[in-house]
py3Dmol code that shows the C-alpha trace and the ligand (Angstrom):
import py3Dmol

protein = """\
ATOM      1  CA  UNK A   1      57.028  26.451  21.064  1.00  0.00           C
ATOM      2  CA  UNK A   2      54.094  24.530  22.184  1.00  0.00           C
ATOM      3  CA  UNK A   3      51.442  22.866  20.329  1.00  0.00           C
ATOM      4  CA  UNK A   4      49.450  25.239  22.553  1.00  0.00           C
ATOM      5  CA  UNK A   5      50.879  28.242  21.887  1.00  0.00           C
ATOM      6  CA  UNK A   6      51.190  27.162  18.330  1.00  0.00           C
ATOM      7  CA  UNK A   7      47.777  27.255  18.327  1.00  0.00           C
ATOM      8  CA  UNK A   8      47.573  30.201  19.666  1.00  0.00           C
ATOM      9  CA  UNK A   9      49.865  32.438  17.585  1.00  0.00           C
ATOM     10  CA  UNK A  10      47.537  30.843  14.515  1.00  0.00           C
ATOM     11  CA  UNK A  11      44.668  32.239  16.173  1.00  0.00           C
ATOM     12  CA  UNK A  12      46.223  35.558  16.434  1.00  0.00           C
ATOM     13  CA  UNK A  13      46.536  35.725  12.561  1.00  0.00           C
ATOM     14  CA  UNK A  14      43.107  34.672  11.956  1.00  0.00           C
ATOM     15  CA  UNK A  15      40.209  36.974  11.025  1.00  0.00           C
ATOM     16  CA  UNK A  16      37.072  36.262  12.802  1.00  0.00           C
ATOM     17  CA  UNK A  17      35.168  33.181  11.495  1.00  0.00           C
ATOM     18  CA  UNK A  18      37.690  31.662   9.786  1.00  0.00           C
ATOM     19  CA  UNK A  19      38.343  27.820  10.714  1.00  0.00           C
ATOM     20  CA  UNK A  20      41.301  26.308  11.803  1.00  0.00           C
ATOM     21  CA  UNK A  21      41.298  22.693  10.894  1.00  0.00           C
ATOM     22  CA  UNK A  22      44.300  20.976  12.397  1.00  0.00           C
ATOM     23  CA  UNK A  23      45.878  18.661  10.031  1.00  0.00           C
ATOM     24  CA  UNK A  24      47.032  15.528  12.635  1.00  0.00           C
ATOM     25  CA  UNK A  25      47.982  13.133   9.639  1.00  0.00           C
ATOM     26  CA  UNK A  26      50.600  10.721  11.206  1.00  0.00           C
ATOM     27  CA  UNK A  27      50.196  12.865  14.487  1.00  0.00           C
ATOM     28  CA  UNK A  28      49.530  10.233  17.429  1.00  0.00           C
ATOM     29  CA  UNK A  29      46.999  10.349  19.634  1.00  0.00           C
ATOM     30  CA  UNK A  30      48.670  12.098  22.531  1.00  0.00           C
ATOM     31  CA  UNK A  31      49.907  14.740  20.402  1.00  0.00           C
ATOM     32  CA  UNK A  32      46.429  15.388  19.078  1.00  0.00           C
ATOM     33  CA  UNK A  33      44.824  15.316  23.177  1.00  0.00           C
ATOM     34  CA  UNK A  34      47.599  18.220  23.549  1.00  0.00           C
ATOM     35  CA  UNK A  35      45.587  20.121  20.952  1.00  0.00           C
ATOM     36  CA  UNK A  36      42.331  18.688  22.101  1.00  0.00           C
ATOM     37  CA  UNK A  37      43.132  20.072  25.400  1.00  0.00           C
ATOM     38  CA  UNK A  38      44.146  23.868  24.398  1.00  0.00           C
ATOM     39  CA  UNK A  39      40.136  23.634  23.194  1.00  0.00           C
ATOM     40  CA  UNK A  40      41.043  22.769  19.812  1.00  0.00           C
ATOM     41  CA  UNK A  41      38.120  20.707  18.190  1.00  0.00           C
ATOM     42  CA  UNK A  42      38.504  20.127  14.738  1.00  0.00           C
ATOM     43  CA  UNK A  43      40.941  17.595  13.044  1.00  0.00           C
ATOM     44  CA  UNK A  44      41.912  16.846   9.700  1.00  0.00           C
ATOM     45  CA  UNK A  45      42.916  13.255   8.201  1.00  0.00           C
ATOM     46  CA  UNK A  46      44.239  12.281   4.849  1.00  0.00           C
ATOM     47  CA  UNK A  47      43.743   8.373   5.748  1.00  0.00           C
ATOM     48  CA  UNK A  48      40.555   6.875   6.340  1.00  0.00           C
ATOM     49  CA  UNK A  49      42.633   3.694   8.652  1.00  0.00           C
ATOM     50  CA  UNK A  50      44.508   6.375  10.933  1.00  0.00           C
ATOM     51  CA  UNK A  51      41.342   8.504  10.818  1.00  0.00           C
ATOM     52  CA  UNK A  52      39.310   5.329  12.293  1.00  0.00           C
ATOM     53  CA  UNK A  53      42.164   4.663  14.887  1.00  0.00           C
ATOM     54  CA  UNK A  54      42.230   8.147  15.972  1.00  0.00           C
ATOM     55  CA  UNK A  55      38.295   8.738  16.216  1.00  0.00           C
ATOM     56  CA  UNK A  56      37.844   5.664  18.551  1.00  0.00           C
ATOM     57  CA  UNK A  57      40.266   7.167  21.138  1.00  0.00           C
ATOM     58  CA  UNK A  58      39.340  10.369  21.117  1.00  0.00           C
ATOM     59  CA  UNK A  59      36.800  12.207  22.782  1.00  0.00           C
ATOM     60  CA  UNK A  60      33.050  12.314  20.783  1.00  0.00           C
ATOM     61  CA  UNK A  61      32.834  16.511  20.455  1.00  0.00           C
ATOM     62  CA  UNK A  62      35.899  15.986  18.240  1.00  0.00           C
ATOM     63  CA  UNK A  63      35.069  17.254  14.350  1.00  0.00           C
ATOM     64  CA  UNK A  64      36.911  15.148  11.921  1.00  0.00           C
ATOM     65  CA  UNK A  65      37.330  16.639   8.300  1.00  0.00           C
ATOM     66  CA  UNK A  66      38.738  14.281   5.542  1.00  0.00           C
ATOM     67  CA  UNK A  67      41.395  16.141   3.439  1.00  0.00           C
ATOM     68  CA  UNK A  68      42.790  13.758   1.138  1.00  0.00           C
ATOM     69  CA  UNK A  69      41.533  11.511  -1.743  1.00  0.00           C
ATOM     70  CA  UNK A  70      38.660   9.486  -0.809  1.00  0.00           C
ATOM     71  CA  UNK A  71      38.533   6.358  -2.063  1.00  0.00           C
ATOM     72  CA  UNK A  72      34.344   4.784  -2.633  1.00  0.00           C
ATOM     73  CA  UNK A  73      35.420   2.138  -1.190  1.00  0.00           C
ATOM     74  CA  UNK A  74      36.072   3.418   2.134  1.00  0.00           C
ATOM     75  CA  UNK A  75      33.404   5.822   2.496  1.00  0.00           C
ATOM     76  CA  UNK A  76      30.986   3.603   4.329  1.00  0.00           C
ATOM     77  CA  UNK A  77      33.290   3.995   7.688  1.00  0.00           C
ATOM     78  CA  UNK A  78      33.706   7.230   8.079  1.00  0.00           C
ATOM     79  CA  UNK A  79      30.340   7.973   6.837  1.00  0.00           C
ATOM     80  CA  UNK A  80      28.793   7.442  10.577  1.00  0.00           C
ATOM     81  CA  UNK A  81      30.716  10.326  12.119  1.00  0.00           C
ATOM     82  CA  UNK A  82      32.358  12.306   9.428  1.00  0.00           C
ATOM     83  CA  UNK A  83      31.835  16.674   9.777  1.00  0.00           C
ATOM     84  CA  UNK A  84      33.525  17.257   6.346  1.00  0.00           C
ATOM     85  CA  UNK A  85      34.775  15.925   3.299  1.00  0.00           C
ATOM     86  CA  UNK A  86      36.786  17.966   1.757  1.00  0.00           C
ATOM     87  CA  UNK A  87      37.950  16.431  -1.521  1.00  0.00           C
ATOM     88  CA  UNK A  88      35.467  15.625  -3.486  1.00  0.00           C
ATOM     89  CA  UNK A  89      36.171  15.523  -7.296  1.00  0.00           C
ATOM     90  CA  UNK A  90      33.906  13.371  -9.230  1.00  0.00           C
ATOM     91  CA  UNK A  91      29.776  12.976  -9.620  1.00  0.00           C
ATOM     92  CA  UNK A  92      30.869   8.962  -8.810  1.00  0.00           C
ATOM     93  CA  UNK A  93      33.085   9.639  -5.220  1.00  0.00           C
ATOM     94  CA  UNK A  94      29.314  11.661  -4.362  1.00  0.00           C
ATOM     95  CA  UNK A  95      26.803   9.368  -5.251  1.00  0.00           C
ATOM     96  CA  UNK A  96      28.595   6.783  -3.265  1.00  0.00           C
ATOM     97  CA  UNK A  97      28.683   9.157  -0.269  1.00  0.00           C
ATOM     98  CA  UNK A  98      25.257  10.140  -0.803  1.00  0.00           C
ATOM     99  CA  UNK A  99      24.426   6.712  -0.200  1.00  0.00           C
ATOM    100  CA  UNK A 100      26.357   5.799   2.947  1.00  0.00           C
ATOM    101  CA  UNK A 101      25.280   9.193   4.216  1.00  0.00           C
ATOM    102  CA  UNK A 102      21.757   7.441   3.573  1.00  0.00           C
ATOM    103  CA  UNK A 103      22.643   4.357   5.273  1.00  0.00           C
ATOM    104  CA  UNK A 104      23.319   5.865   8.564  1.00  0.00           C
ATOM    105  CA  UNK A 105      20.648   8.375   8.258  1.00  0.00           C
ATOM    106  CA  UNK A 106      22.874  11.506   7.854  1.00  0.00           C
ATOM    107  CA  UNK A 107      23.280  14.614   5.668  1.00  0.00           C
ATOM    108  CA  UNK A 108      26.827  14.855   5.257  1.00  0.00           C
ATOM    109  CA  UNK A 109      28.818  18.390   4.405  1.00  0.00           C
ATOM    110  CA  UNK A 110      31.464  18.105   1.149  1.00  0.00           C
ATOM    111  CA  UNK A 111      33.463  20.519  -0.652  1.00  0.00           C
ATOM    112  CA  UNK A 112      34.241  20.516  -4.192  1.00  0.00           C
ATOM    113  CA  UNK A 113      37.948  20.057  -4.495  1.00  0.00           C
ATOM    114  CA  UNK A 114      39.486  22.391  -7.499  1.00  0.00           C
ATOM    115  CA  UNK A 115      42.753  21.596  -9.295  1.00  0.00           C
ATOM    116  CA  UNK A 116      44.248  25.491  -8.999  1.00  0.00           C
ATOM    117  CA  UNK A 117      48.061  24.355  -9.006  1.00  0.00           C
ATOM    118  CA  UNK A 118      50.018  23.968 -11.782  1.00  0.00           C
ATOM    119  CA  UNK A 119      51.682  21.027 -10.631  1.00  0.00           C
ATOM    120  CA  UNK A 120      50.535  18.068 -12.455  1.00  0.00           C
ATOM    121  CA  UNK A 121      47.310  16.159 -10.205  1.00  0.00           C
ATOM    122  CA  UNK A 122      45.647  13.311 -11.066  1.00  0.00           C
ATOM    123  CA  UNK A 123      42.962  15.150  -8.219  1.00  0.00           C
ATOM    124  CA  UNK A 124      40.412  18.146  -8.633  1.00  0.00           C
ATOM    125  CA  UNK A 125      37.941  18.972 -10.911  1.00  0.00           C
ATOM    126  CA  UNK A 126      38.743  21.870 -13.428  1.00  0.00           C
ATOM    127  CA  UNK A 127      35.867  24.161 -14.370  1.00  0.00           C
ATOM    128  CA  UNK A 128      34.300  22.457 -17.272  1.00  0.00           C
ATOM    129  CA  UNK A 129      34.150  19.273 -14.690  1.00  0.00           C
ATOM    130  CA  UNK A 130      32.567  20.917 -12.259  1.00  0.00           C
ATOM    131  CA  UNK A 131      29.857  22.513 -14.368  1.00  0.00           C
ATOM    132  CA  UNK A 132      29.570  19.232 -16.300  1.00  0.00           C
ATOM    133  CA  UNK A 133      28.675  17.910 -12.790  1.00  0.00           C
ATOM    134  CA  UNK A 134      26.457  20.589 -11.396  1.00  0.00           C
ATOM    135  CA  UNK A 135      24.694  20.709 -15.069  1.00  0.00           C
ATOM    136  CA  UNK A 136      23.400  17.111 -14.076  1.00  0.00           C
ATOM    137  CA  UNK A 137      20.533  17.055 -12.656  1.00  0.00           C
ATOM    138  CA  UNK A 138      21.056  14.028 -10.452  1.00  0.00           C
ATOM    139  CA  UNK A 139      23.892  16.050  -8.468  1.00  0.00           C
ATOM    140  CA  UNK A 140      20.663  18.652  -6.828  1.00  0.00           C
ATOM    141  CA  UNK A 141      18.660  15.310  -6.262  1.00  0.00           C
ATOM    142  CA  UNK A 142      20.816  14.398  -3.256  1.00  0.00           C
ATOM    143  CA  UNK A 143      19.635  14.393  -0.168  1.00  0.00           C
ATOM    144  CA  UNK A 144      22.053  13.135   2.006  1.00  0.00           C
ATOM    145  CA  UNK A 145      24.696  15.162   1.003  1.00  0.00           C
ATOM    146  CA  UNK A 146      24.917  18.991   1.256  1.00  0.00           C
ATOM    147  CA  UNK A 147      27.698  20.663  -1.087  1.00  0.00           C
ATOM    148  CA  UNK A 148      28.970  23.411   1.009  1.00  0.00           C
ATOM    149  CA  UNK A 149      31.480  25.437  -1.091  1.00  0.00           C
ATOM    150  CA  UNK A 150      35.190  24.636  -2.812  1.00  0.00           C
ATOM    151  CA  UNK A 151      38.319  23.496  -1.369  1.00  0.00           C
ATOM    152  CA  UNK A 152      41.896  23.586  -3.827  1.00  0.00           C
ATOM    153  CA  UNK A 153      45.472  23.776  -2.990  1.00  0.00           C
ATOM    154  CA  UNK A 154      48.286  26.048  -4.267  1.00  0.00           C
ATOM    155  CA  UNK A 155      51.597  25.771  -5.820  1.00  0.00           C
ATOM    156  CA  UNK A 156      54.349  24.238  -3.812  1.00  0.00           C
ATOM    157  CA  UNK A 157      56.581  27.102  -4.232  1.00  0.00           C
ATOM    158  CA  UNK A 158      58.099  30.530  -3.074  1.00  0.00           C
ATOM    159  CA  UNK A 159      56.847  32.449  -5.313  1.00  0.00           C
ATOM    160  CA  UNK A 160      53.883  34.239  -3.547  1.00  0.00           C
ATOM    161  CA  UNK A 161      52.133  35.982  -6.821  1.00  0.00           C
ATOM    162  CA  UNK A 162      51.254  32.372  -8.215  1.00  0.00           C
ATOM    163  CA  UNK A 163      50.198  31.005  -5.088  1.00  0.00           C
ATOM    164  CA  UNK A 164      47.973  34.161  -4.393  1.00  0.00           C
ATOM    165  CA  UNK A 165      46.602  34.166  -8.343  1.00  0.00           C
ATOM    166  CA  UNK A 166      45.645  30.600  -7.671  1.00  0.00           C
ATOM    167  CA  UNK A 167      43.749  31.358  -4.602  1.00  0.00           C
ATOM    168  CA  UNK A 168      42.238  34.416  -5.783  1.00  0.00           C
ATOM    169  CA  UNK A 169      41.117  32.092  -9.113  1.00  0.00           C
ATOM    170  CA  UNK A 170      39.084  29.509  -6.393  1.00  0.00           C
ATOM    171  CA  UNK A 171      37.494  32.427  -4.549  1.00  0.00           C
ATOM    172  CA  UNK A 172      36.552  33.066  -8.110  1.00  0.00           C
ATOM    173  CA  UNK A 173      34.993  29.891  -8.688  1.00  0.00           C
ATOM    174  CA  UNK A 174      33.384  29.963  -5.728  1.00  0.00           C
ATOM    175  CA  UNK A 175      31.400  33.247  -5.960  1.00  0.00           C
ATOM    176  CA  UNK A 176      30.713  32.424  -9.479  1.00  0.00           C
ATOM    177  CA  UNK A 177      29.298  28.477  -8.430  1.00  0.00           C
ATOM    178  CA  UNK A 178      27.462  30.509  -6.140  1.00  0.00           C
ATOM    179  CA  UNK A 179      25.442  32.812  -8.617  1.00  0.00           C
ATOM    180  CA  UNK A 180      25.173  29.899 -11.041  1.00  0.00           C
ATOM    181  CA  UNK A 181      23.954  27.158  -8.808  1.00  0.00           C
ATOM    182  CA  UNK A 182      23.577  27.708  -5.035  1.00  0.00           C
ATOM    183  CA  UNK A 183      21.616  31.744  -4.895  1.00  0.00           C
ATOM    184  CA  UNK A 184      19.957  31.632  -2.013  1.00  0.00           C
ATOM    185  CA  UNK A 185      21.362  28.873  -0.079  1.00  0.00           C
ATOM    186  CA  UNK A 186      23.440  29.451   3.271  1.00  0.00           C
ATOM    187  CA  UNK A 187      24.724  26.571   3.360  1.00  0.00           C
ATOM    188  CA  UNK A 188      27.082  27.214   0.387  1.00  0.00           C
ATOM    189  CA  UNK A 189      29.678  29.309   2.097  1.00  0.00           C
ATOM    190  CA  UNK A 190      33.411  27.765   2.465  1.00  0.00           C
ATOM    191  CA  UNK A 191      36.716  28.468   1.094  1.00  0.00           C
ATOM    192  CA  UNK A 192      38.559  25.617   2.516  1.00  0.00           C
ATOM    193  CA  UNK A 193      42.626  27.004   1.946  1.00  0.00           C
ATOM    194  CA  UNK A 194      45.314  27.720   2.938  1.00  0.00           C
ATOM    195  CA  UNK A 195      47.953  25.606   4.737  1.00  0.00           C
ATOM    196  CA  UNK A 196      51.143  26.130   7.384  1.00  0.00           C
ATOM    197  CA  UNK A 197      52.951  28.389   4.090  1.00  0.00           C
ATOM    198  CA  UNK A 198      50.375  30.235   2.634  1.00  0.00           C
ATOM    199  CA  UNK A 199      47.411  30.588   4.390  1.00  0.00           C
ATOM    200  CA  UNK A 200      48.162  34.423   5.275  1.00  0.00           C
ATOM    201  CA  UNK A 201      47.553  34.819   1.574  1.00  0.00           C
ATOM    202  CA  UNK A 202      45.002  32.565   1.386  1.00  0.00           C
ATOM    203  CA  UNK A 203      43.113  34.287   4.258  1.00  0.00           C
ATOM    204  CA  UNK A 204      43.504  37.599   2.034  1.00  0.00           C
ATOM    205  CA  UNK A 205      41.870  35.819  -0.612  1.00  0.00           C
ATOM    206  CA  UNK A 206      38.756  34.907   0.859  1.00  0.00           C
ATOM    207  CA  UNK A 207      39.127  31.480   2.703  1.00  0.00           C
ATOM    208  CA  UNK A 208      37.265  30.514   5.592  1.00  0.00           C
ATOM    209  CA  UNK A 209      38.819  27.518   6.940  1.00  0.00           C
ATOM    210  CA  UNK A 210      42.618  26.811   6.864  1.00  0.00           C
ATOM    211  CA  UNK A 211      44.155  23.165   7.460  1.00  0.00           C
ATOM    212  CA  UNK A 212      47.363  23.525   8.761  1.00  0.00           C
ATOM    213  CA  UNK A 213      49.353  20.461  10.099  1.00  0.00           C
ATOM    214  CA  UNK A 214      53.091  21.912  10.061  1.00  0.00           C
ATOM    215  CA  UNK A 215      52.784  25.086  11.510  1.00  0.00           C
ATOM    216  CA  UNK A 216      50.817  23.665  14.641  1.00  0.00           C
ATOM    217  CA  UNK A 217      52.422  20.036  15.328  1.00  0.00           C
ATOM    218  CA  UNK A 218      55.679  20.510  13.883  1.00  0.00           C
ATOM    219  CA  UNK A 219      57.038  19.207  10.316  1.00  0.00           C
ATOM    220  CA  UNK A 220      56.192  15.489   9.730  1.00  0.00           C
TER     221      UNK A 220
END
"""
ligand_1 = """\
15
PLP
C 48.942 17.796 4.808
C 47.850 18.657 4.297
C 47.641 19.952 4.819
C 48.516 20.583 5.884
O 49.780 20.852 5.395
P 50.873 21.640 6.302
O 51.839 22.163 5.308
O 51.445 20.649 7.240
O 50.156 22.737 7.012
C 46.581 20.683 4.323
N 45.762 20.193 3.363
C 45.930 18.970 2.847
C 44.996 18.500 1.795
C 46.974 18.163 3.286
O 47.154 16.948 2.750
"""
view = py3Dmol.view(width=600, height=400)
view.addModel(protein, "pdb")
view.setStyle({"model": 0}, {"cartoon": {"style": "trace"}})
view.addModel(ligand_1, "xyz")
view.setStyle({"model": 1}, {"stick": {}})
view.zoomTo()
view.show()
């Protein structure tokens, strides 16, 4: 199979308005022109060096999402051009990208990432962290960042009941962030799961943008 019709069997299993993000982690650049080129547009990196590499060779219309854990350090170059963050966990990781975003005079899109597996993370807020961090005022005082829903990943593992109860337990945090904190705004809308194994079930649960690397480029 082809990248492109890779792409295109994805598509098929899609419901309308749900995102594919394809994950190009340690993907080269020709491989991820392929994908460019079958009208793909958004991209997702877990590294903010290979992320840099890959931006400056790629065409500008590209949307790069970060997926993996950001470190405040390195937010200040991919502040300039980032669409997405994805992972954000702590009130620290978004004052520091509320003040890049600043910097280069942007409002820059995050998710709140949400530990939902039971493996063992050092990455993710739990519930009581994210309302400890939504309780604070400061976090609504941004203005150069614009919190625009949850991201979490499952279980590694077969069993498809777990993996679906941990999905179905974001969407829940999602709706319930929602009524608590964001009524009203539009801007609060994204489910960002699901991945090459279980984003069928994630896409039953409610998601609205699926990163999948795997199923798209082949396994790493
Ligand atoms: C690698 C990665 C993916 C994609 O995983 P695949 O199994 O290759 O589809 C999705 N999300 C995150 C956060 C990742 O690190």
């Amino acid at each position: 199979m082809t990248i492109s019709e890779n792409l295109q069997y994805i598509h098929s299993q899609l419901p309308d308005g749900v995102q594919l993000i394809a994950v190009s982690k340690t993907k080269g650049v020709d491989v991820i022109r392929e994908a460019y080129d079958s009208g793909q547009r958004h991209f997702g990196e877990n590294k903010v060096q290979e992320l840099l590499a890959k931006y400056q060779q790629l065409p500008d219309d590209v949307h790069w999402h970060f997926i993996g854990h950001l470190q405040t350090n390195k937010v200040s170059q991919i502040a300039p051009f980032i669409s997405l963050i994805h992972g954000v966990d702590s009130l620290k990781l978004l004052r520091v990208i509320n003040r890049e975003a600043e910097r280069c005079n942007r409002i820059i899109p995050v998710l709140l990432e949400f530990h939902i597996a039971k493996e063992e993370s050092k990455f993710g807020l739990s519930w009581e962290a994210a309302e400890e961090m939504l309780k604070n005022p400061e976090t609504f005082q941004m203005r150069n960042v614009l919190i625009s829903g949850v991201m979490g990943m499952a279980t590694f593992t077969e069993e498809q009941e777990i993996v679906r109860s941990e999905f179905e337990q974001l969407a829940i945090y999602f709706r319930t962030l929602k009524e608590q904190y964001f009524q009203g705004q539009q801007h609060f809308c994204e489910i960002s799961m699901g991945m090459s194994d279980d984003f069928p079930i994630a896409v039953q649960s409610g998601s609205t943008m699926v990163r999948i690397g795997g199923k798209i480029f082949g396994s790493r």
